[in-house]
C-alpha positions as CSV (number, residue, x, y, z in Angstrom):
1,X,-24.9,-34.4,-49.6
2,X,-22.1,-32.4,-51.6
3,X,-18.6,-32.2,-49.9
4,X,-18.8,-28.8,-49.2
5,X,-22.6,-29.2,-46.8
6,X,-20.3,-32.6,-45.3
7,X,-17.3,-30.3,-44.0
8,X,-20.0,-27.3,-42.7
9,X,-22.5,-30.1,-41.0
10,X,-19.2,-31.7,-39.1
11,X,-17.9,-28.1,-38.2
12,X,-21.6,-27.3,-36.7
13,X,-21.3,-30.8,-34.7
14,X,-17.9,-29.8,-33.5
15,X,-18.9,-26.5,-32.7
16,X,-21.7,-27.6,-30.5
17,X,-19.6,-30.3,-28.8
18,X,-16.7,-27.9,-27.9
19,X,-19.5,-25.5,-26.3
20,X,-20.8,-28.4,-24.7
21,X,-17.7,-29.5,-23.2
22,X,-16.2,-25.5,-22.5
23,X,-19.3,-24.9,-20.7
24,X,-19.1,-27.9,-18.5
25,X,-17.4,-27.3,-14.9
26,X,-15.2,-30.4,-15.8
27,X,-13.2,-27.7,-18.0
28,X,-12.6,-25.1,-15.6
29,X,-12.0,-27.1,-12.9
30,X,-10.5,-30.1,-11.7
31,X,-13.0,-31.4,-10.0
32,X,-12.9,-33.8,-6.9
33,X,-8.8,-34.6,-6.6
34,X,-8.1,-36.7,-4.4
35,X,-4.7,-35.8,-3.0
36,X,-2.1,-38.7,-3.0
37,X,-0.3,-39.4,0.2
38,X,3.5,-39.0,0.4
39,X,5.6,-41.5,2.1
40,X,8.3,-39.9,4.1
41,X,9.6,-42.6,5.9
42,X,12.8,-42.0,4.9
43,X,13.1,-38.4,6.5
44,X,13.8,-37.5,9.7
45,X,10.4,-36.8,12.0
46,X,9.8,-32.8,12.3
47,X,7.3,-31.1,14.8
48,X,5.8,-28.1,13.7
49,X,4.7,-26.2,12.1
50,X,8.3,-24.5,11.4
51,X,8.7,-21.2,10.1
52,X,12.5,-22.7,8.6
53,X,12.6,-25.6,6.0
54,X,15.2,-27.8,8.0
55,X,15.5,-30.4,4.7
56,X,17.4,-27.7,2.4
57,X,20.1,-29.8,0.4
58,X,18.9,-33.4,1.4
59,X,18.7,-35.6,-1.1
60,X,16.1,-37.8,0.1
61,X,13.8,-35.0,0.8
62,X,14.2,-33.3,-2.8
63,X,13.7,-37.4,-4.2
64,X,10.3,-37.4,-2.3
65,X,9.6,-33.7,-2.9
66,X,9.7,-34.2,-6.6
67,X,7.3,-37.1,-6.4
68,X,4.9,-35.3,-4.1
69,X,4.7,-32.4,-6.4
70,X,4.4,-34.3,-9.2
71,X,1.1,-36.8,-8.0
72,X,-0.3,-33.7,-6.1
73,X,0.4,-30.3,-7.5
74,X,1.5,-30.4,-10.8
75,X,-2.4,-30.5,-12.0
76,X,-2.2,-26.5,-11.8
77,X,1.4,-25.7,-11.0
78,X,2.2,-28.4,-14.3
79,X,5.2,-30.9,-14.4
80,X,8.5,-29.7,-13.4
81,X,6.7,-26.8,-11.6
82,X,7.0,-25.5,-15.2
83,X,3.2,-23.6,-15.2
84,X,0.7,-24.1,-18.3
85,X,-1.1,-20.6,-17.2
86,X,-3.3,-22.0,-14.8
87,X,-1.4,-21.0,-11.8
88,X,2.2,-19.4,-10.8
89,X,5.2,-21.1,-12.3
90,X,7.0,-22.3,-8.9
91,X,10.2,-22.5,-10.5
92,X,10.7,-18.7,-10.0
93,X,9.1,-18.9,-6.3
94,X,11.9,-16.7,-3.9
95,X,13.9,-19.2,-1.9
96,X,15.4,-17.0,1.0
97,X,14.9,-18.0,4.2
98,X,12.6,-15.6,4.9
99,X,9.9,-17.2,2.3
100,X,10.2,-20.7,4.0
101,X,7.4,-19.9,6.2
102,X,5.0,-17.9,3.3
103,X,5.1,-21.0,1.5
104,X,4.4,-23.5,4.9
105,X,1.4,-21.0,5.5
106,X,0.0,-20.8,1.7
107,X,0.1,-25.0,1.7
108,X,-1.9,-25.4,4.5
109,X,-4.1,-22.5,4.1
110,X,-4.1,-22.6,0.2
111,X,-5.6,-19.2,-1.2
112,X,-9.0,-17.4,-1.5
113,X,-9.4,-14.4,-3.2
114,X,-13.3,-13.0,-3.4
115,X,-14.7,-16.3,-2.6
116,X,-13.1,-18.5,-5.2
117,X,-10.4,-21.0,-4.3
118,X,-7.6,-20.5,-6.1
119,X,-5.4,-23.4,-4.2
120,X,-7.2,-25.7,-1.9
121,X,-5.9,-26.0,1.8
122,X,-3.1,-28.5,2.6
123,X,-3.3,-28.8,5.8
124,X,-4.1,-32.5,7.7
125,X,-3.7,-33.5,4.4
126,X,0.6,-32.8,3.8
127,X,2.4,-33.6,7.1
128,X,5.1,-31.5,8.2
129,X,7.8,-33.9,6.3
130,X,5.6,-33.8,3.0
131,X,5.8,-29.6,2.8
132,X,8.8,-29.2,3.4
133,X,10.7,-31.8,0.9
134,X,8.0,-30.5,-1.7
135,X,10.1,-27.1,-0.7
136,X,13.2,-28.6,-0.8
137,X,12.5,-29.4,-4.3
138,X,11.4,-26.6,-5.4
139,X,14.6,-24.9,-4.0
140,X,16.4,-26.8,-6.0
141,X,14.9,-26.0,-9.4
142,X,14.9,-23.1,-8.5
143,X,15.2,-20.4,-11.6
144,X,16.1,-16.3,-11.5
């Protein structure tokens, strides 16, 4: 086989693998994630759900937000909250008041559009401590 037939043949092979693997669901998805828990021990127990995100400025929650995020949202949202494409960068997410309880609600209720699931639901999966210190964090990487 000439060089020239060697280089087509492997471009054929790696054109039918990448189809293979673009078509599979494993691709477009993430498949079954199992969401990893987030110790808040360290926080002081809430009751909610609140509507206000009581941990603004505390250290401790912002430590355990970052970790949260990172094992449990960064999959779409990416590392840092600093987005790939695959959903919003939360870096630029509004961080007035009045957006504390938008955010609380889109966690545990995550987000359907037309069917498809664009973020699964949170809730009985984050406590109230876990949604908030993933807030707090966010708040304060915040970017305009």
């Amino acid at each position: 086989m000439s060089t020239r037939s060697s280089y087509s043949f492997a471009a054929v092979i790696a054109g039918f693998l990448a189809i293979a693997v673009f078509s599979s669901n494993s691709v477009f998805a993430h498949g079954n994630v199992t969401p990893q828990p987030v110790d808040v021990s360290g926080l002081p127990k809430l009751n909610g759900p609140l509507t206000e995100n009581p941990y603004v400025g505390n250290p401790k929650a912002i430590e355990i937000g970052a970790s949260a995020f990172n094992q449990n949202c960064a999959r779409c949202h990416g590392l840092g909250a600093v987005s790939g494409g695959i959903a919003p960068d939360l870096r630029y997410l509004p961080t007035d008041t009045g957006t504390d309880e938008y955010f609380q609600m889109r966690v545990r209720h995550g987000s359907v559009r037309n069917g498809v699931t664009y973020m699964p639901p949170f809730d009985g999966v984050f406590s109230e401590e876990a949604i908030w210190a993933i807030r707090s964090w966010l708040v304060s990487i915040h970017v305009e």
